[in-house]
C-alpha positions as CSV (number, residue, x, y, z in Angstrom):
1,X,37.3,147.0,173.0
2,X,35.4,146.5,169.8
3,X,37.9,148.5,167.7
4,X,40.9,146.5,168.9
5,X,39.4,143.5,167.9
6,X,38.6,144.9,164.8
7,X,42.3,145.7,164.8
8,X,43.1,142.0,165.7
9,X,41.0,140.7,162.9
10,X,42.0,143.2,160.0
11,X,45.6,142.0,160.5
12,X,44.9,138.2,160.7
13,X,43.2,138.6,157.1
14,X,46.2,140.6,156.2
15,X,48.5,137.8,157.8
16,X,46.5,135.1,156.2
17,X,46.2,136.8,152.8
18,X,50.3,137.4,153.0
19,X,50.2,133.9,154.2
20,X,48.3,132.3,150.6
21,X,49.8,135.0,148.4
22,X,50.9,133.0,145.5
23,X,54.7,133.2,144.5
24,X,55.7,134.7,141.5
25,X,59.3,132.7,140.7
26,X,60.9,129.2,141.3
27,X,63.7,129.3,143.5
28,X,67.4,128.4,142.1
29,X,70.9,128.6,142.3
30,X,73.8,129.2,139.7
31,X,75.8,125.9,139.3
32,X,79.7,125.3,137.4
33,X,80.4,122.4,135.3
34,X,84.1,122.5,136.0
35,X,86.5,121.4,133.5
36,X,89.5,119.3,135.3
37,X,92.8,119.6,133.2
38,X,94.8,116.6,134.0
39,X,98.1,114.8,132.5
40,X,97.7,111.6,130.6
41,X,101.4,110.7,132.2
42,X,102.1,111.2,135.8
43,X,105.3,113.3,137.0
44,X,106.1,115.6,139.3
45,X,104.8,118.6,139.3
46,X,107.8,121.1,138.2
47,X,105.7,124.3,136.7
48,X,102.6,125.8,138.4
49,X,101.7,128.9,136.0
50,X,98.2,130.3,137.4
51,X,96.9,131.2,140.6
52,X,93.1,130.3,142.1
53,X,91.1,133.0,141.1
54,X,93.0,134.1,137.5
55,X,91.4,134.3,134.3
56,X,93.5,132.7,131.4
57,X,93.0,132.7,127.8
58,X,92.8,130.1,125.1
59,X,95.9,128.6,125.3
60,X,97.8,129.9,128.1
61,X,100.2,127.2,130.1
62,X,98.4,126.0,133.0
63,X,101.1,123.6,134.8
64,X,104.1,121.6,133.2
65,X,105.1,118.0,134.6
66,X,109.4,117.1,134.9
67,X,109.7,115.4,131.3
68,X,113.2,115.0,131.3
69,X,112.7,111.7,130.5
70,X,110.7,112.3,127.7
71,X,112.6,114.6,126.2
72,X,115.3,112.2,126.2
73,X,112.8,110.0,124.4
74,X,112.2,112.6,121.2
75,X,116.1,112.8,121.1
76,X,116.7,109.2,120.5
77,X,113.4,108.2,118.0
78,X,115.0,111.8,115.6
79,X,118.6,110.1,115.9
80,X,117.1,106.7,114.5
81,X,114.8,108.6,112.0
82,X,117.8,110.5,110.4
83,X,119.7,106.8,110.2
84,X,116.7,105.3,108.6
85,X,116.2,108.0,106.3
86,X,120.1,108.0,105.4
87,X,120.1,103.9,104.7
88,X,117.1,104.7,102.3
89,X,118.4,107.2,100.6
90,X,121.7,105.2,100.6
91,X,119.7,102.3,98.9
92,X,117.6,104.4,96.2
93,X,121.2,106.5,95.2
94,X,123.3,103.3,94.0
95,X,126.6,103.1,94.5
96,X,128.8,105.8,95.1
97,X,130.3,107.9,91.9
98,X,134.1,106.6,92.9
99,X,132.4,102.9,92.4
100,X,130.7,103.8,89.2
101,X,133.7,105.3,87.6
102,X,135.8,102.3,88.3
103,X,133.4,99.8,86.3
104,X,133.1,102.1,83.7
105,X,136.7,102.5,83.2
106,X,136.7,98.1,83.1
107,X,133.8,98.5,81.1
108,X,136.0,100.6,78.3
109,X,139.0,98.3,78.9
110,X,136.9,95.1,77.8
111,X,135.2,97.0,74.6
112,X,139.0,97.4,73.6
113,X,139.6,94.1,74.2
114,X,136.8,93.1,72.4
115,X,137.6,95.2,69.2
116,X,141.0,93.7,68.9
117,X,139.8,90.4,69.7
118,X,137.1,91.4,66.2
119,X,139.8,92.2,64.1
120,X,142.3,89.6,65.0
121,X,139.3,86.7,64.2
122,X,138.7,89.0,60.9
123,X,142.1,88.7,60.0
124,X,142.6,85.2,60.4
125,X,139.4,84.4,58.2
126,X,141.2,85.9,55.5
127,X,144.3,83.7,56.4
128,X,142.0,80.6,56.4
129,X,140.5,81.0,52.5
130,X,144.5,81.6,51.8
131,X,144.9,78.5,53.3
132,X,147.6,80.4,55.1
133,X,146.8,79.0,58.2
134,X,144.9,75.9,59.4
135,X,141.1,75.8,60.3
136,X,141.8,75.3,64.1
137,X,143.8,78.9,64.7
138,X,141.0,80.4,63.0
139,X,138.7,79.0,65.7
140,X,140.6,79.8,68.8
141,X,140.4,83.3,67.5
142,X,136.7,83.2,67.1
143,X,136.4,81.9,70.7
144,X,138.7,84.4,72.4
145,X,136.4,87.3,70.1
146,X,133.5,85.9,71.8
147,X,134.9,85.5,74.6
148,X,136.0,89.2,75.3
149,X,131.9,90.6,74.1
150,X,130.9,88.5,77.0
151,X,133.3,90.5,79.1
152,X,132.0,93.6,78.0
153,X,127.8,92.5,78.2
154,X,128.7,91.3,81.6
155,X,130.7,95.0,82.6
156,X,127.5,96.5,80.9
157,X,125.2,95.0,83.6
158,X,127.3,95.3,86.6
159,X,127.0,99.2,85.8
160,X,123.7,99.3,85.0
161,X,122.8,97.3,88.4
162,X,125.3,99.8,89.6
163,X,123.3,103.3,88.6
164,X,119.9,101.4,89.5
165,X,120.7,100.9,93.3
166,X,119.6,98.5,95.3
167,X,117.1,96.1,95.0
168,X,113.2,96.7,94.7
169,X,112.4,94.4,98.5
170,X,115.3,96.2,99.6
171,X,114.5,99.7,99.4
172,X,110.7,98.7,101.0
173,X,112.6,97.3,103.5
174,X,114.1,100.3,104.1
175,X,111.0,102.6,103.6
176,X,109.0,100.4,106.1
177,X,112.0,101.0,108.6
178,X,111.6,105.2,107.7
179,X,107.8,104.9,108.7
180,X,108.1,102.8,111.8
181,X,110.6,105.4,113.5
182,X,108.1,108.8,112.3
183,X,105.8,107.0,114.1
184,X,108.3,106.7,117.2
185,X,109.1,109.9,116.9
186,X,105.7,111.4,116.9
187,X,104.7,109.0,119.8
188,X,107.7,110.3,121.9
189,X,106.8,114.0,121.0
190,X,103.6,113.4,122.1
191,X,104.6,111.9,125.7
192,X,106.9,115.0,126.1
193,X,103.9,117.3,125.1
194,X,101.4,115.7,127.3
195,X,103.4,116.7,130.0
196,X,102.4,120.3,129.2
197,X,99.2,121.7,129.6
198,X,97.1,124.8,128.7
199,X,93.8,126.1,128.6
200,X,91.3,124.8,126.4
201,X,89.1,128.2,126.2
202,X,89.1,131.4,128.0
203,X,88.3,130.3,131.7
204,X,88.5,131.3,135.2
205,X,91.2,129.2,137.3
206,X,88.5,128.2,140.0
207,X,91.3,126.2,141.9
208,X,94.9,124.6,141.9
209,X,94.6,121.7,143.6
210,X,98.3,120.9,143.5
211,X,101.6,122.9,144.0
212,X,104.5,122.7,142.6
213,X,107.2,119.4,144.0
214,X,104.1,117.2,144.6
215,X,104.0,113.7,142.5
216,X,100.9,114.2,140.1
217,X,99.7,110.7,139.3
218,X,98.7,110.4,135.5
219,X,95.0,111.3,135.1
220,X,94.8,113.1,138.4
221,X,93.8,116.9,138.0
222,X,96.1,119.6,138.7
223,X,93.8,122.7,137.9
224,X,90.1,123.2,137.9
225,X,88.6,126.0,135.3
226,X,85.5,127.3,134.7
227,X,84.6,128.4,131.6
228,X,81.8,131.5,131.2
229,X,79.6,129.0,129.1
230,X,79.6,126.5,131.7
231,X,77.9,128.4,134.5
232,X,74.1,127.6,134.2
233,X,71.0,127.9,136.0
234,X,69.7,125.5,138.4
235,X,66.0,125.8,140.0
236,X,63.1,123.6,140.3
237,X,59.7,123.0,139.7
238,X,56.3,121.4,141.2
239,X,55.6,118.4,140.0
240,X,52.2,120.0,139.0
241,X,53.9,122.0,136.6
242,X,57.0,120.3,135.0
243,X,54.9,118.8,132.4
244,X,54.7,122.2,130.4
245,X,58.5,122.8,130.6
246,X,60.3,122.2,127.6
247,X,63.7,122.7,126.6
248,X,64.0,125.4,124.3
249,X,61.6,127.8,126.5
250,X,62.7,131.4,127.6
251,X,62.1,132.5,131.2
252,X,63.5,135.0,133.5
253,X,66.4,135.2,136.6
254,X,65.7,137.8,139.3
255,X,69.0,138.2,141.4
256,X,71.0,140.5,143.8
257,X,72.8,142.5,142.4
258,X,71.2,143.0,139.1
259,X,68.3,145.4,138.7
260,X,67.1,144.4,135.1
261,X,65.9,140.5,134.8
262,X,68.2,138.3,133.4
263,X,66.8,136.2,129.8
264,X,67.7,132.4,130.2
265,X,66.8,129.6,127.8
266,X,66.0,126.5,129.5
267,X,68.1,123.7,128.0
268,X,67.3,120.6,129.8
269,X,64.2,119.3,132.2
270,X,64.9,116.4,134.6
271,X,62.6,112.7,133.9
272,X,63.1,112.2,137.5
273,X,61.6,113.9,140.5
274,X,63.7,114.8,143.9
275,X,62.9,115.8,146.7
276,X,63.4,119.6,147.5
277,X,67.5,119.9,148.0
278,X,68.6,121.0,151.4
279,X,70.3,124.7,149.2
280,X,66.7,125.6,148.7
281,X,64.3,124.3,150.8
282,X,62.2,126.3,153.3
283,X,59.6,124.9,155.8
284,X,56.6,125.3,153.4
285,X,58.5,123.2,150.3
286,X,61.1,121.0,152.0
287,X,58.9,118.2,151.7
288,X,57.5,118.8,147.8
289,X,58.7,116.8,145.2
290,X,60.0,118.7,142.5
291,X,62.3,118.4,139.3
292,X,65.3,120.0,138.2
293,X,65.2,122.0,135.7
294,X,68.5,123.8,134.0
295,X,68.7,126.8,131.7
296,X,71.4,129.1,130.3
297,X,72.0,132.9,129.6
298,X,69.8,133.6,126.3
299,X,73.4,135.9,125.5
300,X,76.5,133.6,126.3
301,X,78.4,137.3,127.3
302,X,76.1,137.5,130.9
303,X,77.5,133.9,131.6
304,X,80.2,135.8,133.0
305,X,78.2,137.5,135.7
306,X,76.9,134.5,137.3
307,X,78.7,132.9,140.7
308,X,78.7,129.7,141.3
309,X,76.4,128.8,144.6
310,X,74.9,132.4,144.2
311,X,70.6,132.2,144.6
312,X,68.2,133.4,142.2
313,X,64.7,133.5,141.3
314,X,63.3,132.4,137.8
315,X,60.4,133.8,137.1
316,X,58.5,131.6,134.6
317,X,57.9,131.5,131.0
318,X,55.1,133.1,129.3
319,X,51.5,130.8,129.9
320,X,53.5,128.7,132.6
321,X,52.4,129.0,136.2
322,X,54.4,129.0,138.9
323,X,52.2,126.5,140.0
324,X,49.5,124.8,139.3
325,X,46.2,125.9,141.1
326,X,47.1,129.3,141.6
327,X,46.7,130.3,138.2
């Protein structure tokens, strides 16, 4: 009997030393901060151009909403720019050449007068010192002479008013009425371009959560994306240990999959401890309190490998234990 309990006892150190062994990782999980691409304007949903599962580039049309409406919208505010741009330029020309040439042609009519009007007064001046004629016919010809340079002062201005166009007030009346419909215009082409959507950055459609016909209320998503940048590592700590994670600090994901160790960056460390979450816990941690700790892919390119929900180990950084007391 004596070498079965020897047996007995050699595996009960063995189980007990198996038991105590200290672990060499934290256990984690990849997580996905989605990106939700939603319309500021609700419609109905008339374009559904990706599929669940599809990788799209920068750029690439995602949905498009009915924007009939809209684009009825943008039609009118560039029919009511053009007409306020035509009344200004209308204003700042003058009046037309047809108009012009008419006052012009008054304009030479009243210097003829004039100049007959001149001589005639000259004439009877000369009359007057041969006391041909009397002093009062001298005058009415002085008073039609100055009468007809009048005419052509006042001809003068009407054609200058003419060329200038209209008035100053006027023509900023018509510039403010140029402004105000650009900026209807641009808000109408922005309602009818809202309705459209693409993708921000290169990302994987990770769902469509309508389909094409359905009423999309305004704000309400229509696709979900995941861009590679946005998947991150999630694991946590003791509470023993947290104290020497800082942001900043390089560790180490073990996963399936993967033969050589993945180099993460941790970028953020929770303030507040949790107790282990249900993903992770086994019957030895379930009731720890831990933090959560995050970290990314030290090269943004192995982003790409990660799955959302898919568990890893992170082993720590240099100098940090896994946990305290086993050191």
């Amino acid at each position: 009997m004596r070498p079965l309990v020897s047996f007995v006892f050699s595996l009960s150190v063995l189980l007990l030393a198996a038991c105590s062994e200290s672990p060499d990782s934290w256990q984690g999980y990849v997580e996905g901060e989605y990106v939700h691409v939603a319309a500021p304007i609700g419609g109905r949903l008339q374009t559904l151009s990706v599929e669940r599962g599809q990788t799209v580039a920068a750029g690439a049309p995602l949905f498009t909403l009915e924007r009939s409406f809209e684009a009825a919208g943008v039609a009118e505010a560039e029919d009511n720019l053009r007409r306020a741009e035509n009344e200004l330029a209308n204003l700042s020309k003058g009046k037309r050449p047809s108009e012009i040439a008419e006052i012009e042609a008054r304009l030479r009519k009243a210097r003829a007068s004039m100049i007959l009007a001149e001589a005639e007064y000259k004439r009877r001046e000369r009359l007057l010192d041969e006391k041909t004629i009397s002093e009062e016919e001298r005058d009415r010809s002085l008073t039609e002479y100055r009468t007809a340079r009048q005419q052509v002062a006042q001809i003068r201005a009407q054609l200058d008013t003419a060329r200038l166009g209209a008035r100053e007030d006027e023509v900023k009346a018509a510039e403010a009425n140029v402004s105000a419909a650009r900026a209807k215009l641009e808000q109408a082409r922005w309602n009818f371009d809202q309705k459209a959507q693409d993708a921000p950055e290169e990302s994987l459609v990770f769902d469509t959560i309508r389909e094409e016909g359905e009423w999309v209320p305004a704000g309400n998503p229509v696709v979900s994306l995941l861009p590679p940048e946005n998947r991150i590592v999630r694991f946590f700590v003791p509470e023993t240990v947290v104290s020497r994670l800082k942001p900043g600090m390089d560790a180490s994901v073990r996963m399936d999959g993967r033969d050589e160790l993945l180099p993460v960056r941790i970028s953020y460390v929770a303030p507040e401890a949790e107790y282990t979450p249900p993903v992770i816990y086994s019957s030895s941690t379930r009731y720890k309190l831990v933090f959560m700790v995050e970290a990314r892919p030290v090269d943004p390119r192995d982003a790409a490998g990660l799955k959302p929900g898919q568990p890893l180990d992170v082993l720590p950084p240099q100098g940090v234990p896994v946990e305290v007391g086993h050191e």
